[in-house]
N, C-alpha and C positions, 0 to 999 in steps of 0.2 A: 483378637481380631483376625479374621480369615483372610487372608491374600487374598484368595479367590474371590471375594464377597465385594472389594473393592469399590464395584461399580456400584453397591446397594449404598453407598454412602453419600450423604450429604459432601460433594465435592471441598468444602470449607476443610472437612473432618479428614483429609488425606493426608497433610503434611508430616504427621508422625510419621506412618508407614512410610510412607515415601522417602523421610530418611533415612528411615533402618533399612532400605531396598539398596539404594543407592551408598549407602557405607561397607552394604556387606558387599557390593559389587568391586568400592574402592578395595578393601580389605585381601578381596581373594585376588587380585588383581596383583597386589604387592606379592603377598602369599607367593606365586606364580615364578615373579621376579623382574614383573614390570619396571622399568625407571619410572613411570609414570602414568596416568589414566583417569579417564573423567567420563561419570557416568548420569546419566536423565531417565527420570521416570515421570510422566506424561499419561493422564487419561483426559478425556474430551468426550463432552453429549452434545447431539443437537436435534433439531429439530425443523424440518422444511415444509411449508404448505404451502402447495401453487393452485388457484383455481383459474379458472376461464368462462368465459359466455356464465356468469353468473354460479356457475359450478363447479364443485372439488374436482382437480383434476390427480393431485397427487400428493402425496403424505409419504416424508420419508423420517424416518429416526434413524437417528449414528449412534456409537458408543465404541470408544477406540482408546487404547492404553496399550503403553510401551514399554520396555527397560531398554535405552542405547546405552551402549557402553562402546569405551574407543580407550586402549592401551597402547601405550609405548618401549619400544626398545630401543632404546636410544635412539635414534631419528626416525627407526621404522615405526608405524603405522598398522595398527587391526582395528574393524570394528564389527559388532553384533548385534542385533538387536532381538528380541522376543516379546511377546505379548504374557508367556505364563510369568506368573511373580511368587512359585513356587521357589522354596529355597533350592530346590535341585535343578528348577531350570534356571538361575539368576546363577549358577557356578558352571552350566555348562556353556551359558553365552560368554561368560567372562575366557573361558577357556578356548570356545573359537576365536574369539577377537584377539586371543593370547598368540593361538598357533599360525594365524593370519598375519599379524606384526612378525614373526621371526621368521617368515618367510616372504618377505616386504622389502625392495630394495629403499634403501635408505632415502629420504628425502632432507635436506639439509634444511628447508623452511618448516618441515615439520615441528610439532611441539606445543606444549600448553603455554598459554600466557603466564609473563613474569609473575611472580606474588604481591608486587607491590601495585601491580594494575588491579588485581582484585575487586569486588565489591564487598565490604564487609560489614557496613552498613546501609541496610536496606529499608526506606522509607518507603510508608502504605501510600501508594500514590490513586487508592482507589480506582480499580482496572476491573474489580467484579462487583456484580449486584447481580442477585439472583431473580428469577423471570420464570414463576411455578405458571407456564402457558400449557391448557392442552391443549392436542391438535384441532379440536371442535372450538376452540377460542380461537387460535392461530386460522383458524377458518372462517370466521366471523370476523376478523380482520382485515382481510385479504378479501373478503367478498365486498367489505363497507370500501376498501381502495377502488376495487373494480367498478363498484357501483356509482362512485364519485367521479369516475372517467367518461363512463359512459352518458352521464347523467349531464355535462355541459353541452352536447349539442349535438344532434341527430345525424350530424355529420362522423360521428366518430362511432363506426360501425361492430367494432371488435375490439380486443384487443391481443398479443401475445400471452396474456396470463398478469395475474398479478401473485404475490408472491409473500411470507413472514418466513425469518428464517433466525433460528435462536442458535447460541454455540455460549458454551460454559468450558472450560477447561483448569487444570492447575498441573501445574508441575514443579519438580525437586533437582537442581542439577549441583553436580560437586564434583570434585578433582581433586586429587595427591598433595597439592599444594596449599588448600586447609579453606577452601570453598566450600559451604553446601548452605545454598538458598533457594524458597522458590516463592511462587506465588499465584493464588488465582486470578482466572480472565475472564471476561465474557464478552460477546460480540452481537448485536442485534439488528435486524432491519426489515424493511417493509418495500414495495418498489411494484410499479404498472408500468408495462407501455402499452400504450392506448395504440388503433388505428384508427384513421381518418379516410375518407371517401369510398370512389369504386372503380373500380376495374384498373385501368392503367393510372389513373390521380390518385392511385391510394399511396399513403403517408402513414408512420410508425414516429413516435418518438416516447420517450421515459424520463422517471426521473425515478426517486429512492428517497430513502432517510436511512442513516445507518449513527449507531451511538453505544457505548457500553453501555451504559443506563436506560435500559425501558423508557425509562420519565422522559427521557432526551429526544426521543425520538417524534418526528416533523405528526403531526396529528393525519389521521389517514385520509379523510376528506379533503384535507389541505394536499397533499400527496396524487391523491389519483387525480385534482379538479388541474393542479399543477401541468400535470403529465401531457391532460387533455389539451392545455392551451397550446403547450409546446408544438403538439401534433398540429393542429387545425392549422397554427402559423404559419405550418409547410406546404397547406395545400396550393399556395400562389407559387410554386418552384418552378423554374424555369434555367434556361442556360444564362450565361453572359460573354463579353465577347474574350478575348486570350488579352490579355497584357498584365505590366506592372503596377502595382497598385497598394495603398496601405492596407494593412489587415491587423483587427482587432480580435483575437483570441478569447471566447467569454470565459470565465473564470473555469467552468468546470474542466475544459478543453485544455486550457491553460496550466493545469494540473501537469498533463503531457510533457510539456515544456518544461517543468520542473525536475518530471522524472527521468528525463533524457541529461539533463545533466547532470543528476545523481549516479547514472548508470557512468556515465563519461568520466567521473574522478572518483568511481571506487577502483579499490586496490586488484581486483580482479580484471579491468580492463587497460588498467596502466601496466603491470606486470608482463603483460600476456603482447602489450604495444596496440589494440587494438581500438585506442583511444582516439578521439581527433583532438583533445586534450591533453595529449601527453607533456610531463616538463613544463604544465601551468601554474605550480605554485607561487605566487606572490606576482603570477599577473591580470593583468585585467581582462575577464571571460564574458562582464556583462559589461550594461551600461555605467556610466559613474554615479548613477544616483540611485541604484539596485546595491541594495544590501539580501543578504540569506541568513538567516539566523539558525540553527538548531537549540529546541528544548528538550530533550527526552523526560524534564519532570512536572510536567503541565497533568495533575491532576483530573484522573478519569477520560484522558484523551488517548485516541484510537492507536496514536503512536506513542506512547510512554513506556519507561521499562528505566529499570533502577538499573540495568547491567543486558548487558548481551548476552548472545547465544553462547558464550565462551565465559558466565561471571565477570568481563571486564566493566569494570564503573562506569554508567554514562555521566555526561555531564553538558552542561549546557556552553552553548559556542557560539561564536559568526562565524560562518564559513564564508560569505562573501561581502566583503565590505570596499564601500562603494566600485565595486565591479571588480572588485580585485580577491582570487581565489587565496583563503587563508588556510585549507585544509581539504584530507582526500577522506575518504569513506575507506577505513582501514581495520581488519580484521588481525589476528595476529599474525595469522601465516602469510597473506600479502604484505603485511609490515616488513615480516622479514626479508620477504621477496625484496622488497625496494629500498631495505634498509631505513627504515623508517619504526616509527613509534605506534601499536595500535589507539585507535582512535574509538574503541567501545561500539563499532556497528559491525562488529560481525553477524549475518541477519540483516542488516539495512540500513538505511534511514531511520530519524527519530522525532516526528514532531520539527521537520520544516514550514518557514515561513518564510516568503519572499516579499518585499516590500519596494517602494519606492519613495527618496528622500522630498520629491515634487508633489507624491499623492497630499492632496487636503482631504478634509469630511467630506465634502463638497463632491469630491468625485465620483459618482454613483452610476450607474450604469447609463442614464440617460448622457448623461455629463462624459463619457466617456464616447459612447456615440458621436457626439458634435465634436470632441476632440479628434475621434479618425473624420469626419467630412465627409468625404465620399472614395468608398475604397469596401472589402468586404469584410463584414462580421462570420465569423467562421463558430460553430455552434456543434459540429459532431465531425470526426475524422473519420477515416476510414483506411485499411492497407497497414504493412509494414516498412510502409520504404522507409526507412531511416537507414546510413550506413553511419554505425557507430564510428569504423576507423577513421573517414573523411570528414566527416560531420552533413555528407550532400542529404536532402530531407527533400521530401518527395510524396507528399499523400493527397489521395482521394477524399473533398470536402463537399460538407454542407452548410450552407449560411444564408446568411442575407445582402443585397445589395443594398448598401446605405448611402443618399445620397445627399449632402449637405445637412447632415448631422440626424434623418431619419432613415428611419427602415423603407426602403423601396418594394422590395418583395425578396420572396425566397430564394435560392440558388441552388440548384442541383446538378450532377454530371461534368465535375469542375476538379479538377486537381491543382492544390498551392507545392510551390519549391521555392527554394532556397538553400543556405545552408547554416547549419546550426551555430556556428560562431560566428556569423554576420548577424543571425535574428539574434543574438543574446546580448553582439554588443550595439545593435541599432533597436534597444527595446527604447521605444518614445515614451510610452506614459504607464502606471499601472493604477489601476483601480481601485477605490474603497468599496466596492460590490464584492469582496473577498469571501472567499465560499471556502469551507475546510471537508475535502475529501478523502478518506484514510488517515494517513500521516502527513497531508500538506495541505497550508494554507494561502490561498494566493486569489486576488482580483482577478480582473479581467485583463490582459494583457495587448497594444497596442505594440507593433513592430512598423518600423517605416517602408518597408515595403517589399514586396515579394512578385514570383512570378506568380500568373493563376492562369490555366489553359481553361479556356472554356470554348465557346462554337467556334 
């Protein structure tokens, strides 16, 4: 088999090479007189087609493959990467990332995970299924989404494009301390956003489907006719007047919320202080009847992974139980940072779920509605205000005015605030309308009350 040829292979058919890539990199690495080193070999295809007004507008194909390698000298640090997988270039990267580290001032959190953190058995948790799309298919796609958008009502005059977009990848990672695993992925999806009316009424909104499994993914007429409704529902937008008021976050939006406090208790913002949750373990962040669950082994889901970007085990957890933080998003070198134990997300999150111990069956998006009364449903955000250190929150929305328990009309040119640790611990209700985007699954979210400047 030809290194070089790599990419002519059936992605499934890589993992042999890929560990004699990455052995010979640990090998020469010691050879050297590394203490230690952990090396990744990574290729990735994909595939994008965007059309618009009924026609191709663009076709892009990727093809990308790596060797990183990262060596230690005792606390110091190098790393290298290359794309040739030539045995002469896989000893001359190993050799920069060599002479890189011995001239590396020491860092005292540097270093691999213990061995007993490891992953060492690795279960198929089904993350690839192969997708033989061409782009004339990927196009025929993207034209039936487009054409399903435009096709609900004559109101809906354009759109930004509609879009399929394929990715397949695998990779091989190991280290000095007796690692080498990998596995393939793949990632798929489809998405419009439609516009609505003319000249100064005009309106934009979207939706997607995204799944590792092809089959998974939302049917494309169902997709683009989706996209349309959302749009048209905006064209009654309007201001409303500035006060305090309840606001119910729809699920997608709500996702947000999730990932702001993901970002608030990993180890890179508690080390660094620039937390407004710092020194939260074992207290109450949410509501008492919000629990968080983490799964990283939910079979064929967007967030799964047998091990981290570092080989450490995942494994499944409550991180928040009933409002009360039981753990941080901990890699190893922020572990060490804060004297603490890695926690297998180096790389991120895994398959969150947030729940509420009050949600029934029952609670479904109408049913959520009549639980906020009259107060605003917030549907798309806008801005970066968020200040991670303080937790003060501060964005530009759009939504609906709901008044005793229906949709009044649209809402535009409105900004909500508040601040993050008041919405998480004054969360009133969540929804069984629960929508899973990425790696999180969460309803619709009801907070008691917020500021909203509007006219």
């Amino acid at each position: 088999m030809n290194r070089d040829d790599v990419l002519e292979l059936p992605i499934i058919e890589h993992q042999g090479l890929f560990r004699q890539l990455v052995s010979q990199a640990l090998d020469e690495a010691r050879a050297l007189g590394a203490s230690d080193a952990a090396a990744e070999v990574s290729e990735s295809r994909g595939l994008s087609v965007s059309v618009r007004k009924l026609a191709l507008e663009t076709v892009e194909q990727t093809r990308d493959r790596s060797l990183d390698v990262t060596v230690y000298a005792g606390q110091c640090r190098g790393s290298a990467s290359t794309s040739d997988f030539s045995p002469d270039a896989v000893s001359q990267t190993v050799e920069a990332a060599w002479h890189i580290a011995r001239y590396t001032a020491p860092d005292p959190a540097a270093g691999l995970p213990d061995a007993g953190l490891l992953a060492h058995e690795v279960p198929d948790l089904h993350l690839h299924y192969p997708w033989s799309l061409t782009a004339q298919e990927a196009t025929d796609i993207a034209l039936r989404v487009e054409r399903a958008a435009r096709s609900v009502s004559p109101l809906v005059t354009n759109t930004e494009g509609a879009s399929v977009d394929t990715f397949e990848g695998h990779f091989v990672m190991g280290n000095t301390r007796g690692f080498l695993e990998g596995y393939p992925y793949s990632r798929y999806s489809l998405s419009v956003a439609p516009i609505a009316g003319r000249g100064a009424a005009m309106q934009r909104d979207y939706w997607y489907s995204a799944a590792r499994n092809p089959a998974a993914l939302a049917d494309p007429l169902a997709v683009g006719r989706y996209a349309a409704a959302r749009t048209l529902a905006r064209l009654s937008a309007r201001r409303i007047r500035t006060g305090r008021f309840p606001v119910l976050f729809e699920a997608p939006v709500a996702v947000g919320l999730l990932g702001a406090l993901v970002r608030a208790v990993s180890g890179g913002a508690l080390y660094r202080k620039t937390s407004f949750l710092l020194d939260s373990l074992g207290t109450r962040v949410l509501a008492e009847h919000v629990d968080i669950d983490e799964d990283p082994r939910v079979e064929g889901a967007m967030g799964s992974a047998p091990f981290d970007d570092e080989g450490v085990r995942t494994q499944r957890r409550r991180l928040v139980d009933a409002g009360v933080l039981q753990g941080y998003f901990l890699s190893s070198y922020t572990a060490r940072k804060l004297g603490m134990t890695p926690t297998g997300n180096a790389g991120g999150s895994h398959n969150l779920s947030l729940s509420s111990r009050l949600t029934s069956p029952g609670d479904d998006f109408p049913a959520m509605l009549r639980k906020l009364g009259t107060g605003l449903l917030v549907t798309e955000l806008m801005g970066q205000g968020v200040n991670t250190v303080t937790g003060d929150y501060s964005r530009g929305a759009f939504g609906y005015w709901v008044e005793n328990g229906e949709i009044a009309h649209a809402v535009q040119e409105i900004t909500i605030a508040g601040n993050l640790g008041d919405m998480f611990r004054h969360i009133v209700a969540v929804g069984a309308d629960t929508i899973v985007l990425g790696s999180k699954r969460i309803g619709s979210v009801l907070v008691e009350q917020m500021a909203i400047a509007g006219a």
